[in-house]
C-alpha positions as CSV (number, residue, x, y, z in Angstrom):
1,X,-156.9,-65.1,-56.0
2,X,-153.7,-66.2,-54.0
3,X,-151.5,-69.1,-54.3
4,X,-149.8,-70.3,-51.2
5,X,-146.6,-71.9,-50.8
6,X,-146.4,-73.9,-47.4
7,X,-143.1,-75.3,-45.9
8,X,-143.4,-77.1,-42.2
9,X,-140.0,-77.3,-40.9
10,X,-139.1,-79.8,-37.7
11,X,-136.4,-78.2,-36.2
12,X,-134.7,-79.2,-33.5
13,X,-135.2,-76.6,-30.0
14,X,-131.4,-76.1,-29.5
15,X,-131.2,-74.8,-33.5
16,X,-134.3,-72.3,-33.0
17,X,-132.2,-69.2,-33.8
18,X,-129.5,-70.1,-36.1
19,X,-132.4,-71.5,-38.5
20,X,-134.4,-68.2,-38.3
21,X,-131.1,-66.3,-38.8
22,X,-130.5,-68.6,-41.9
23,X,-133.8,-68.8,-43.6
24,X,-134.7,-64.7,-43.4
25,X,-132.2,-64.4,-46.2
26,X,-134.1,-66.4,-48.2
27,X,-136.8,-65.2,-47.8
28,X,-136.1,-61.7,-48.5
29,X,-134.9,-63.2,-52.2
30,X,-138.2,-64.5,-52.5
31,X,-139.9,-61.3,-51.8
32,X,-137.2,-59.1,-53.7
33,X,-137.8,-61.4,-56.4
34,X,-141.7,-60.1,-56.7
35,X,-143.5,-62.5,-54.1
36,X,-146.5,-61.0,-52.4
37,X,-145.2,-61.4,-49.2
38,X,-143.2,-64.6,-47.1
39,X,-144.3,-65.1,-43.2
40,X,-142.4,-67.2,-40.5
41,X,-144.6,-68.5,-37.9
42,X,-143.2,-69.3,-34.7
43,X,-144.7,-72.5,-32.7
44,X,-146.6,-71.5,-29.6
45,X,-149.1,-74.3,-28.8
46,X,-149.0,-77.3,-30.3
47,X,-151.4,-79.3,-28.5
48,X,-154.7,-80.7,-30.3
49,X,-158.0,-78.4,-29.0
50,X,-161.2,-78.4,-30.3
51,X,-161.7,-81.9,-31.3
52,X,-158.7,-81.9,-33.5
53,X,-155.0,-84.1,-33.2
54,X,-152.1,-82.9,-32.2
55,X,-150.0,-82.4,-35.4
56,X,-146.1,-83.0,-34.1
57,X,-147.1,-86.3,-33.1
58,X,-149.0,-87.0,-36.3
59,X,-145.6,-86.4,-38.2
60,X,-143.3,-88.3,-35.7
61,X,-141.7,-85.3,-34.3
62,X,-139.4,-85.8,-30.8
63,X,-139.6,-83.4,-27.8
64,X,-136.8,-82.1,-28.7
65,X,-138.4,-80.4,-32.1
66,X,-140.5,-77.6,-32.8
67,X,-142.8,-77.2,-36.2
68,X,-142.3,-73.5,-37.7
69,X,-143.9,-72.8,-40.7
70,X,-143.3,-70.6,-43.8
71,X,-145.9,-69.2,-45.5
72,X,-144.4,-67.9,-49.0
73,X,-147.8,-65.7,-51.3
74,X,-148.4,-65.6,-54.9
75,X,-150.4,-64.3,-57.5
76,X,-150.9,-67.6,-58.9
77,X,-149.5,-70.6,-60.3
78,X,-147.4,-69.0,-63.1
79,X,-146.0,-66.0,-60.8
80,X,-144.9,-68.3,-58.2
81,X,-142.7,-70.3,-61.2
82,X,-141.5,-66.8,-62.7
83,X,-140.5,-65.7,-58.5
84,X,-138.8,-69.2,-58.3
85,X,-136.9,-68.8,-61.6
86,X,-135.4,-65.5,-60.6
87,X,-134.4,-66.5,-57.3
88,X,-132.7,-69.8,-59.0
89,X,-130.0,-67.3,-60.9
90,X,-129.2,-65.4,-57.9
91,X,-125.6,-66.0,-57.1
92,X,-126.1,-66.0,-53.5
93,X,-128.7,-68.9,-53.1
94,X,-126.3,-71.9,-52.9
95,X,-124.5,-70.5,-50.4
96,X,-127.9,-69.6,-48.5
97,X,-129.5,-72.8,-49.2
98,X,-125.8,-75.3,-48.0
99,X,-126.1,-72.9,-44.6
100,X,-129.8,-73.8,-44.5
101,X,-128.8,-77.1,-45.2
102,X,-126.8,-77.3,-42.7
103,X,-129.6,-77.3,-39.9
104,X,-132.3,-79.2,-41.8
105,X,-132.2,-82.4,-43.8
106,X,-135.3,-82.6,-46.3
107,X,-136.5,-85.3,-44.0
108,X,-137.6,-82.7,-41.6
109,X,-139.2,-80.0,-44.8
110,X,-143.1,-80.6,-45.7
111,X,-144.4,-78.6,-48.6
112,X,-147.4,-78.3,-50.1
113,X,-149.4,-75.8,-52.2
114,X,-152.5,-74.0,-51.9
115,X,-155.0,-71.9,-54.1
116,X,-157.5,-69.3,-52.2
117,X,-161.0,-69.8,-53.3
118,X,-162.7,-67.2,-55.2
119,X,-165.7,-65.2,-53.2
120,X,-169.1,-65.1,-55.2
């Protein structure tokens, strides 16, 4: 089984690189922390195809945004709370997190948590 942390962050076009460059450090916390692994996806086409909506539009995003999305995987449940509490006393994170900050308000952060069915 996996458990799947999912952020969808709206950030602006002009801010592309300075938010990859700040949220890799995070991300390599999670993982050196003992998370199964931390993805970035990069928008490409964001158009609805194959009977399905387009999703910026759904969520109110300008032309002037792009969607990434962070895919962050666990064992489970529990390990994801025990990766989270080791990253919380890592003297680095507030400084990573107000840089982060700095380049997206929650307003703009969707998260949401998924479990990977089990194959009979």
């Amino acid at each position: 089984m996996v458990y799947c942390s999912v952020f969808l962050y709206r950030v602006p076009k002009r801010k592309a690189e300075a938010f990859v460059q700040a949220l890799k450090p995070i991300m390599k916390l999670f993982l050196d922390s003992g998370a199964l692994s931390e993805e970035l996806l990069q928008p490409k086409e964001m158009e609805g195809k194959f009977g399905s909506m387009s999703l910026p539009p759904a969520i109110g995003m300008s032309e002037e945004e792009n969607l990434w999305v962070e895919i962050a995987r666990f064992k489970d449940a529990s390990h994801m709370k025990d990766v989270h509490a080791t990253v919380a006393k890592n003297p680095h994170l507030e400084k990573l997190h107000s840089r982060f900050d700095l380049l997206i308000t929650g307003k703009h952060v969707y998260h949401a948590e998924f479990e990977s069915l089990q194959q009979k």
